[in-house]
SEKOLNU-223487 format. One record per atom (N, C-alpha, C, O, CB): atom name; residue number from 1; x, y, z. Coordinates in Angstrom, 3 decimals. Atoms other than C-alpha are relative to their C-alpha. Glycine has a CB too. Example, Ala and Ser with C-alpha at 12.3 -4.5 7.8 and 13.67 -1.06 7.14 Angstrom:
# residues 2
(vomi 'N',1,(0.890,-1.190,0.000)),
(vomi 'CA',1,(12.300,-4.500,7.800)),
(vomi 'C',1,(0.900,1.200,0.000)),
(vomi 'O',1,(1.936,1.181,0.665)),
(vomi 'CB',1,(-0.992,0.027,1.246)),
(vomi 'N',2,(-0.820,-1.190,-0.060)),
(vomi 'CA',2,(13.670,-1.060,7.140)),
(vomi 'C',2,(-0.770,1.090,0.730)),
(vomi 'O',2,(-0.261,2.198,0.899)),
(vomi 'CB',2,(0.414,0.462,-1.415)),
# end
This chain:
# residues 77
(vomi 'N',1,(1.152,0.606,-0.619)),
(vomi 'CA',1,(102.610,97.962,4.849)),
(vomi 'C',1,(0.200,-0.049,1.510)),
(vomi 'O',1,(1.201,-0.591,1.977)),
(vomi 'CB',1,(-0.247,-1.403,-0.569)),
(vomi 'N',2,(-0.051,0.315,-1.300)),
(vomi 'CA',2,(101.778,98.243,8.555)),
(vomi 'C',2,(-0.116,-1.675,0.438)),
(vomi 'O',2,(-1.028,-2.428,0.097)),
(vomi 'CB',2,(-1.098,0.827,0.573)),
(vomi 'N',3,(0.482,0.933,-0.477)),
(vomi 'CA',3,(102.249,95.316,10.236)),
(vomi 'C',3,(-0.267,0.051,1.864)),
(vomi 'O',3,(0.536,0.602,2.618)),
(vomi 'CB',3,(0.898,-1.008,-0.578)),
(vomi 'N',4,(0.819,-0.020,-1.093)),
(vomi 'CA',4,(99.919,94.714,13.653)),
(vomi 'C',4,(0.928,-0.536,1.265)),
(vomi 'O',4,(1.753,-1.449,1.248)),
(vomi 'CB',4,(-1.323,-0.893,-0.307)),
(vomi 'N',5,(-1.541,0.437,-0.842)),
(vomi 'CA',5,(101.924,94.749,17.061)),
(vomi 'C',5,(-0.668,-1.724,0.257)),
(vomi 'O',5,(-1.731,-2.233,-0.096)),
(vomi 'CB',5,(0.456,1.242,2.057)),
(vomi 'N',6,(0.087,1.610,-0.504)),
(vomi 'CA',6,(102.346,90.873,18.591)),
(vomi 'C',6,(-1.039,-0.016,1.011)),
(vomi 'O',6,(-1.128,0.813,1.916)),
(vomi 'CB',6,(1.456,-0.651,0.715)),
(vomi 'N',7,(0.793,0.495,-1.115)),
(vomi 'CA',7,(99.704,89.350,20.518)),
(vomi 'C',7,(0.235,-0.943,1.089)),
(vomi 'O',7,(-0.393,-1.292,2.089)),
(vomi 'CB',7,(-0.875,-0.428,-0.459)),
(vomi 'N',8,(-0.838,1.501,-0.869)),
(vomi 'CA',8,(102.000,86.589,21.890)),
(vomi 'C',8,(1.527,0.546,0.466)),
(vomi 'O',8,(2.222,1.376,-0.120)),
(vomi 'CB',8,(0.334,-1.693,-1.361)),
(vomi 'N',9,(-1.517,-0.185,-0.185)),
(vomi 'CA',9,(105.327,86.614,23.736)),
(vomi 'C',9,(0.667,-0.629,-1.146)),
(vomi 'O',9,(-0.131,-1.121,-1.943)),
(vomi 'CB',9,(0.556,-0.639,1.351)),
(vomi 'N',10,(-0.976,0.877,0.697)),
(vomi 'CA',10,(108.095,84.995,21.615)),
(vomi 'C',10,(-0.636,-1.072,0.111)),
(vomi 'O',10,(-1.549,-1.333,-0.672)),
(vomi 'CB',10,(1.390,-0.115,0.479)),
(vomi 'N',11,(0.119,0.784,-0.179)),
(vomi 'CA',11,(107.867,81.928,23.357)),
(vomi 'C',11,(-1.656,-0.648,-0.425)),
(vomi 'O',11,(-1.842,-1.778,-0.876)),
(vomi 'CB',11,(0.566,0.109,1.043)),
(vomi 'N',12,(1.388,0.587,0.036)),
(vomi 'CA',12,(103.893,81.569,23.132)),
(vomi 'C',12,(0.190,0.154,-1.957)),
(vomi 'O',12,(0.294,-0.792,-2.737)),
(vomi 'CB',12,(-1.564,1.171,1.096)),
(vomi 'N',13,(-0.059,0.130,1.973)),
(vomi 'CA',13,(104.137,82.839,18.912)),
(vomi 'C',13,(1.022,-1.614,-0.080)),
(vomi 'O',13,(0.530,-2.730,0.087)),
(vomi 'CB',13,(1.330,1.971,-1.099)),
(vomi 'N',14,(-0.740,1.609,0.043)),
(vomi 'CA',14,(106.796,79.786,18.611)),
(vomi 'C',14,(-0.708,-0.856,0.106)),
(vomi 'O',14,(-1.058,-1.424,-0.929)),
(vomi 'CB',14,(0.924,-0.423,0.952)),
(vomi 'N',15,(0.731,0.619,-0.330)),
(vomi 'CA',15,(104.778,77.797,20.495)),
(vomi 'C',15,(-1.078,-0.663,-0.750)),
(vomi 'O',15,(-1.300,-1.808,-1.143)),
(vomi 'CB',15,(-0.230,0.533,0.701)),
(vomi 'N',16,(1.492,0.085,1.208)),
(vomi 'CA',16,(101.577,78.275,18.478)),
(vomi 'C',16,(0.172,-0.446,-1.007)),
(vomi 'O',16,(-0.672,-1.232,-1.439)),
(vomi 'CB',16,(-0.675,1.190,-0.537)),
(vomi 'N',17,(-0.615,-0.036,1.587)),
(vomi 'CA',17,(103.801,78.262,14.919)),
(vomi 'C',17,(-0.098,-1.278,0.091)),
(vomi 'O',17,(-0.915,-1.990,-0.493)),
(vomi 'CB',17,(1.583,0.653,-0.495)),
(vomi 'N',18,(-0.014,1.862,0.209)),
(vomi 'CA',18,(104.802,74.704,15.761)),
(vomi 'C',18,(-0.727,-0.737,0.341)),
(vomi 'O',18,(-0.715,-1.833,-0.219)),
(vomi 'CB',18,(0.861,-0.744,0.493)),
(vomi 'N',19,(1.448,0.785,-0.411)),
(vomi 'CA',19,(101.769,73.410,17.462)),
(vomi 'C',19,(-0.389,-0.374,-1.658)),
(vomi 'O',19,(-0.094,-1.433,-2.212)),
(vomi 'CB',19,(-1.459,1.249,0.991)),
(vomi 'N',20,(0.740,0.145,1.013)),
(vomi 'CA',20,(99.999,73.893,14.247)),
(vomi 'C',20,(0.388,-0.567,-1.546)),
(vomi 'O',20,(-0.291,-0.813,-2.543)),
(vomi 'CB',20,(-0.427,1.120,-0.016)),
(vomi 'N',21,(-0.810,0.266,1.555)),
(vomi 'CA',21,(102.992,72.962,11.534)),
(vomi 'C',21,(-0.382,-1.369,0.706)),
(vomi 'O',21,(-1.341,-1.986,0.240)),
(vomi 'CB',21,(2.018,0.576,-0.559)),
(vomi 'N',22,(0.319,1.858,-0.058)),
(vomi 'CA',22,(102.912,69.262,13.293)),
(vomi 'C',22,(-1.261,-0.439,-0.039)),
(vomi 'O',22,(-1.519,-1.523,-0.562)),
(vomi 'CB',22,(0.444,-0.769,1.338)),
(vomi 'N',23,(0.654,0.915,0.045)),
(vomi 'CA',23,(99.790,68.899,13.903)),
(vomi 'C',23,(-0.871,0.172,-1.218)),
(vomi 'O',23,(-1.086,-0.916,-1.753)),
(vomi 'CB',23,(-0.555,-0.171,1.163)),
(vomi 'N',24,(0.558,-0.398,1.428)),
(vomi 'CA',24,(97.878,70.334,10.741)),
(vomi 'C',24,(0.496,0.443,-1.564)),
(vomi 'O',24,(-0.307,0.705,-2.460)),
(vomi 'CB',24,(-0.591,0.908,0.294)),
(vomi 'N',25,(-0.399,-0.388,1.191)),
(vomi 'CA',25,(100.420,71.202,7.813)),
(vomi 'C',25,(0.933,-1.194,-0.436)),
(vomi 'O',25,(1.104,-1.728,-1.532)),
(vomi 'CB',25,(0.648,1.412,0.048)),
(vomi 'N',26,(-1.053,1.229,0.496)),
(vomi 'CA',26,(103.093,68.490,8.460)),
(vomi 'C',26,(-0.887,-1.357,-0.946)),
(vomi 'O',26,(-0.610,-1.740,-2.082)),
(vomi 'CB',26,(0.792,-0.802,1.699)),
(vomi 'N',27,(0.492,1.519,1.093)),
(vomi 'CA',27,(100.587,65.091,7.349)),
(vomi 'C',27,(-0.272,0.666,-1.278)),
(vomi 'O',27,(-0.541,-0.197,-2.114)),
(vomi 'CB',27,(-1.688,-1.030,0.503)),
(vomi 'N',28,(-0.008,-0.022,1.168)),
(vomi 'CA',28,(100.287,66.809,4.473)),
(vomi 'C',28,(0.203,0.407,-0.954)),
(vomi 'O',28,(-0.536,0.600,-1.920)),
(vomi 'CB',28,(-0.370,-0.075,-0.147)),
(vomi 'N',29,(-1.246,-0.528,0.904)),
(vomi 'CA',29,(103.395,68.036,2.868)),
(vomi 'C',29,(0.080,-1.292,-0.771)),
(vomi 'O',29,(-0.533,-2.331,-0.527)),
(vomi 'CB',29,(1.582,0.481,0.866)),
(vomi 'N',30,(-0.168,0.373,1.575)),
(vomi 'CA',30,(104.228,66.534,-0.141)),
(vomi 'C',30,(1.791,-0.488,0.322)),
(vomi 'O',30,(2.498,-0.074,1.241)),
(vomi 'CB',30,(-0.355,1.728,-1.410)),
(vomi 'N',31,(-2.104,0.040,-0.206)),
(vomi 'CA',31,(108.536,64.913,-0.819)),
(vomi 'C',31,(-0.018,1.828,-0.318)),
(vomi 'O',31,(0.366,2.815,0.309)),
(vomi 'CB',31,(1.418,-1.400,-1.952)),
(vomi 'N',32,(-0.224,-1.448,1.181)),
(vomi 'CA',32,(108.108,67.959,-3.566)),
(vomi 'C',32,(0.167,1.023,1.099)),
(vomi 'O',32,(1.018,1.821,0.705)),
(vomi 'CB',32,(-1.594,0.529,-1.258)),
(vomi 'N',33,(-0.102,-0.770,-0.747)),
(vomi 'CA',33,(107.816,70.188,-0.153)),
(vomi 'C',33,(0.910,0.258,0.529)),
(vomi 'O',33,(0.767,1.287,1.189)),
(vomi 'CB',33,(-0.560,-0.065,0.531)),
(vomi 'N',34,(-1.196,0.253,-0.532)),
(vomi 'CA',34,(111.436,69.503,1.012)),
(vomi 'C',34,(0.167,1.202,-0.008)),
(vomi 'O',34,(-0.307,1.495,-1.106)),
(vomi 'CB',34,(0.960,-0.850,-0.556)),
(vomi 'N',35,(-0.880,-0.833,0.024)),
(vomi 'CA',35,(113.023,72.998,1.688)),
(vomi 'C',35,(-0.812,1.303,-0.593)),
(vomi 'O',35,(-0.240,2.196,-1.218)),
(vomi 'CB',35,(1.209,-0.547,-0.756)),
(vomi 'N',36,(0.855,-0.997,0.714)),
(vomi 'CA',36,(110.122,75.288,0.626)),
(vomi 'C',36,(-0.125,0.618,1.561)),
(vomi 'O',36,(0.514,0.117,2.487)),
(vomi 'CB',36,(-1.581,-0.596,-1.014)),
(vomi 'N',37,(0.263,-0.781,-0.916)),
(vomi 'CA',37,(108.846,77.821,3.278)),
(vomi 'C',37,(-1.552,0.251,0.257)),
(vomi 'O',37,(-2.258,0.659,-0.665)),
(vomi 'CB',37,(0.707,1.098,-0.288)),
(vomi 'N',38,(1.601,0.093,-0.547)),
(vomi 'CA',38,(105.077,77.681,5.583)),
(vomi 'C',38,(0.272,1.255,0.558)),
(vomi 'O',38,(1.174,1.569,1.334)),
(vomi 'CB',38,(-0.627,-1.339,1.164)),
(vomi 'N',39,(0.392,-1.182,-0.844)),
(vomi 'CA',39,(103.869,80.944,6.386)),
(vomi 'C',39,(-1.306,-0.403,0.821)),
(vomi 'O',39,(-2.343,-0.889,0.368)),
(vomi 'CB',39,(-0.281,1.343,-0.957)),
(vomi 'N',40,(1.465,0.746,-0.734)),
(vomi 'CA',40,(101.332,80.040,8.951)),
(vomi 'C',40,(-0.121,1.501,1.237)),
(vomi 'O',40,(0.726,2.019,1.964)),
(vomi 'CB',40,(0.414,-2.240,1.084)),
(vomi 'N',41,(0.638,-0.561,-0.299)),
(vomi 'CA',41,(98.833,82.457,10.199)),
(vomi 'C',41,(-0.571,-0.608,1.611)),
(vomi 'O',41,(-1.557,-1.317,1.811)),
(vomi 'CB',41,(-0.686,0.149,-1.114)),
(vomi 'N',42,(0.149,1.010,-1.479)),
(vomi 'CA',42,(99.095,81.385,14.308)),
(vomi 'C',42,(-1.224,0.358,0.683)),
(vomi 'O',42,(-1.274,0.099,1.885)),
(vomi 'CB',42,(1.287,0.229,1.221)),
(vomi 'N',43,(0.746,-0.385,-0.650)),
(vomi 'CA',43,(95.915,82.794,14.969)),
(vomi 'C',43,(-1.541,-0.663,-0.643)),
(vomi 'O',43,(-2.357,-1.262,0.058)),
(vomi 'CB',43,(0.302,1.441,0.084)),
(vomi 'N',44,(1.064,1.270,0.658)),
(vomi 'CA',44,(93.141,81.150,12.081)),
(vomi 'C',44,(1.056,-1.198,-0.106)),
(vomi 'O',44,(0.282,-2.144,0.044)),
(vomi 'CB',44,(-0.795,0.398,-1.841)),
(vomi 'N',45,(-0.307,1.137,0.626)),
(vomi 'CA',45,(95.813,78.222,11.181)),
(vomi 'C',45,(-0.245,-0.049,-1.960)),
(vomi 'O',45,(-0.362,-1.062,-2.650)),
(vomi 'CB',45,(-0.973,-1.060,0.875)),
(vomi 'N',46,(-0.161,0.313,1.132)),
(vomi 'CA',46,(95.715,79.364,7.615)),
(vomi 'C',46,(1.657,0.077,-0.493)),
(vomi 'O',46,(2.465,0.546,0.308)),
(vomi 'CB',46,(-0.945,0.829,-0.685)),
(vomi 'N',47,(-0.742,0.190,0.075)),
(vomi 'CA',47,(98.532,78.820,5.837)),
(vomi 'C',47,(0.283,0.304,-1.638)),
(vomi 'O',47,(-0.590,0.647,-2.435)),
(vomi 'CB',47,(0.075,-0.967,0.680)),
(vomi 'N',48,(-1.207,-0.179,1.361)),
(vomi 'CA',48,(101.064,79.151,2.610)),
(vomi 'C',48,(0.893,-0.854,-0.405)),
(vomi 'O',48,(1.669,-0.973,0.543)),
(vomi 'CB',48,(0.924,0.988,0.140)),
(vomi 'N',49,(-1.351,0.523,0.157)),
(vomi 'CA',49,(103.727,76.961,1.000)),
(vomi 'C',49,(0.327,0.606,-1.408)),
(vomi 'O',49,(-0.369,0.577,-2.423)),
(vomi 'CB',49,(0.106,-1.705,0.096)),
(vomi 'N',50,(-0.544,-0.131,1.128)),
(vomi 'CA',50,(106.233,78.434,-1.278)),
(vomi 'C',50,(1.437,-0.117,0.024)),
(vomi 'O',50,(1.845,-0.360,1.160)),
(vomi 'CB',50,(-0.392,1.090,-0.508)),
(vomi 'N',51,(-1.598,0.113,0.000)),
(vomi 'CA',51,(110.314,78.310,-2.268)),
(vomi 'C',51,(0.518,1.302,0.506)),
(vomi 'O',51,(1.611,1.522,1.028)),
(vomi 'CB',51,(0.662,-0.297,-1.520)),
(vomi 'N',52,(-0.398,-1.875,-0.345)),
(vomi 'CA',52,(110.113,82.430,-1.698)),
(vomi 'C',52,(-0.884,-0.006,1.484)),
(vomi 'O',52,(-2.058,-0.256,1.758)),
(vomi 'CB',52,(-0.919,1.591,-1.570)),
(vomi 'N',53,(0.740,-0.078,-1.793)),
(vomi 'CA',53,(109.613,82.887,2.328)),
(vomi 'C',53,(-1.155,1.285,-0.156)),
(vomi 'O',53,(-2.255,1.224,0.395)),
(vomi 'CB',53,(1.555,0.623,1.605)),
(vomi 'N',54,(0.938,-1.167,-0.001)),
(vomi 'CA',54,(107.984,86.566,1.287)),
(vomi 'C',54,(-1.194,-0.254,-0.676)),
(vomi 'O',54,(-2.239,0.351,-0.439)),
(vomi 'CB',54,(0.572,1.171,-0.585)),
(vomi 'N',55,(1.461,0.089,0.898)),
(vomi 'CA',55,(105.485,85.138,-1.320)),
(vomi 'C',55,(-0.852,-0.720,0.767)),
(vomi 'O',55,(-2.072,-0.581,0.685)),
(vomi 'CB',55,(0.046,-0.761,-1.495)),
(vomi 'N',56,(1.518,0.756,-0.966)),
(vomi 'CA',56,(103.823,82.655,1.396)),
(vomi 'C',56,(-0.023,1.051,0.425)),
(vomi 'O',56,(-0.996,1.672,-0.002)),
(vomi 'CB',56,(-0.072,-1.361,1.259)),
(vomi 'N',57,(0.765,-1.122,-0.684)),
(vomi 'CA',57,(103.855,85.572,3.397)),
(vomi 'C',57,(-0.778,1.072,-0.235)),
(vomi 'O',57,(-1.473,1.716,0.551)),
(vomi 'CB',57,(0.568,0.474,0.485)),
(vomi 'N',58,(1.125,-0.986,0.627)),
(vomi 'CA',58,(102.188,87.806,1.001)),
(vomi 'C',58,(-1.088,-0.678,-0.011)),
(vomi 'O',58,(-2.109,-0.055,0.280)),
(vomi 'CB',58,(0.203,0.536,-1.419)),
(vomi 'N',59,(1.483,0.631,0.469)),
(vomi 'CA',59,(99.533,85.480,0.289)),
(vomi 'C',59,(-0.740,-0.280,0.978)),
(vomi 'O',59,(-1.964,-0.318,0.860)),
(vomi 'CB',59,(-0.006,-1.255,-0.765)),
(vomi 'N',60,(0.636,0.203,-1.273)),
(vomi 'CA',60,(98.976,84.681,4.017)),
(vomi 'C',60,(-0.850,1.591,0.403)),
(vomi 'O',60,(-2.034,1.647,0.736)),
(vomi 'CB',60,(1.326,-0.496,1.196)),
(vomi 'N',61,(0.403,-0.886,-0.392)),
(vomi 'CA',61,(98.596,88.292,4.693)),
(vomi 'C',61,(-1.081,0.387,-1.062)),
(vomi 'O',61,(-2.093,0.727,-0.449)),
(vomi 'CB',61,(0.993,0.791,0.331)),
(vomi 'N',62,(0.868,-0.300,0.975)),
(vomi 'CA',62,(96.465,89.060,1.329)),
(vomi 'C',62,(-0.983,-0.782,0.317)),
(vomi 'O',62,(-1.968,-0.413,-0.323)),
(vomi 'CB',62,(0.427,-0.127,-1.294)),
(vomi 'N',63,(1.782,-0.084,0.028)),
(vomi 'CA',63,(93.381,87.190,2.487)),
(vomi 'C',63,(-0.349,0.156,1.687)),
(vomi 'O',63,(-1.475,0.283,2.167)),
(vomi 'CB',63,(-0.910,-1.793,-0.782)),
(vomi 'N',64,(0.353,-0.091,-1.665)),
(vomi 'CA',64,(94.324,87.377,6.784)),
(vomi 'C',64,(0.993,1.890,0.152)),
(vomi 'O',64,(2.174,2.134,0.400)),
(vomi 'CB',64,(1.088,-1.964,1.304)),
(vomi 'N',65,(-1.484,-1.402,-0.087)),
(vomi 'CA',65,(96.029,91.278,6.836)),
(vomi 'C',65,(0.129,0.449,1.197)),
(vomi 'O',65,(0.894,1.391,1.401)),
(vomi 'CB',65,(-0.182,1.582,-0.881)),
(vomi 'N',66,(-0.956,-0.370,-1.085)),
(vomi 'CA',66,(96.233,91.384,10.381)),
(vomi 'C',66,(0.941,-1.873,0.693)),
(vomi 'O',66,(1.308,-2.198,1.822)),
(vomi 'CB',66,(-1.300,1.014,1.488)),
(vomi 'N',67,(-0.656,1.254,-0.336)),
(vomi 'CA',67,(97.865,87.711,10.434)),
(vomi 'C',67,(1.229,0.028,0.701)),
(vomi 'O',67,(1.999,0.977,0.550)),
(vomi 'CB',67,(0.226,-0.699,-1.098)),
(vomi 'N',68,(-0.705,-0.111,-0.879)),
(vomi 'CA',68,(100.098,86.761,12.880)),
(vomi 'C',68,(1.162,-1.254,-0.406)),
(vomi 'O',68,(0.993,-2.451,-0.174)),
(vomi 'CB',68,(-0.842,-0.021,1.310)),
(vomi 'N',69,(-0.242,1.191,1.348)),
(vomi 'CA',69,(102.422,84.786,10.619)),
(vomi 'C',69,(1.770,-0.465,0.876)),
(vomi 'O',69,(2.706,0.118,1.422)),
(vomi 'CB',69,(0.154,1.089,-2.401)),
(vomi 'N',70,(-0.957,0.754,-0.884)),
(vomi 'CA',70,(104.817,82.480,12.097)),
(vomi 'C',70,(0.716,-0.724,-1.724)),
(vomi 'O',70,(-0.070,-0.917,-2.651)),
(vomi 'CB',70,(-0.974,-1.366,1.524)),
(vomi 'N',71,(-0.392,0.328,0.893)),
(vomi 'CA',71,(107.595,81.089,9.309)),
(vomi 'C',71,(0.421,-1.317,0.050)),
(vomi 'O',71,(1.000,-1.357,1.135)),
(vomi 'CB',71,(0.690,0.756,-0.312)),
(vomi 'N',72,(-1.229,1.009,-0.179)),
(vomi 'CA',72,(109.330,77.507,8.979)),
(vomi 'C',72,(0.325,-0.468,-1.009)),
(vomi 'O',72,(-0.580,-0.366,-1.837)),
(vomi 'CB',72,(-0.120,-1.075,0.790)),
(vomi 'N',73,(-0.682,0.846,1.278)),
(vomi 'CA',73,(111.310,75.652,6.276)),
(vomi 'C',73,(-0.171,-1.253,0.319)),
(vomi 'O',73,(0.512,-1.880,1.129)),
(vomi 'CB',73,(1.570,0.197,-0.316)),
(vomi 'N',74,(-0.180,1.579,0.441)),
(vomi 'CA',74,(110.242,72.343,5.417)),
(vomi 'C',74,(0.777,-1.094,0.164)),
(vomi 'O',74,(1.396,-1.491,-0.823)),
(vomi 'CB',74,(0.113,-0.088,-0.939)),
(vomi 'N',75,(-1.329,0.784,-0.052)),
(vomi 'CA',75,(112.451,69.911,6.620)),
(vomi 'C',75,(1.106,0.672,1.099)),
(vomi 'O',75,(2.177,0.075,1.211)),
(vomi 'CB',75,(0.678,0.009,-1.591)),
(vomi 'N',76,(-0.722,-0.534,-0.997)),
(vomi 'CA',76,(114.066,72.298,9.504)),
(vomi 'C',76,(-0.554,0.112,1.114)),
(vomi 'O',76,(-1.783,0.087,1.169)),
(vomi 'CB',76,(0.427,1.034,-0.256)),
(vomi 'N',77,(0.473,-0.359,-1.219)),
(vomi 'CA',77,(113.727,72.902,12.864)),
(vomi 'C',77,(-0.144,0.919,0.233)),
(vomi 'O',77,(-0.575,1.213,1.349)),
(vomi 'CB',77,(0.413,-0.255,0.790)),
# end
């Protein structure tokens, strides 16, 4: 699968990833979410949670396929 070049430096993708995990995915993780993996789409803010980092990211890209998918683990920095 092609994936689409970056629209962001590093720093700005980062940026964006975590903007949007605190302010829209974090209130409303679950305990059960501890250590699972957010694929987050830094460009709509859609998003994924699963235990497999590739399956959010399939599912992010299966309805956004040029998504710009930023990753984090639950509970990490």
């Amino acid at each position: 699968m092609h994936s689409p070049p970056p629209l962001f430096s590093k720093e700005e993708f980062a940026r964006r990833g975590d903007e949007i995990y605190e302010r829209t995915i974090l209130p409303r993780l679950k305990a059960e979410d501890e250590g699972k993996f957010v694929a987050i789409d830094i460009e709509t803010e859609a998003y994924e949670i699963d235990t497999d980092e590739l399956a959010a990211s399939d599912r992010v890209l299966a309805t956004h396929p040029n998504a710009q998918t930023w990753l984090r683990r639950v509970g990490s920095r």
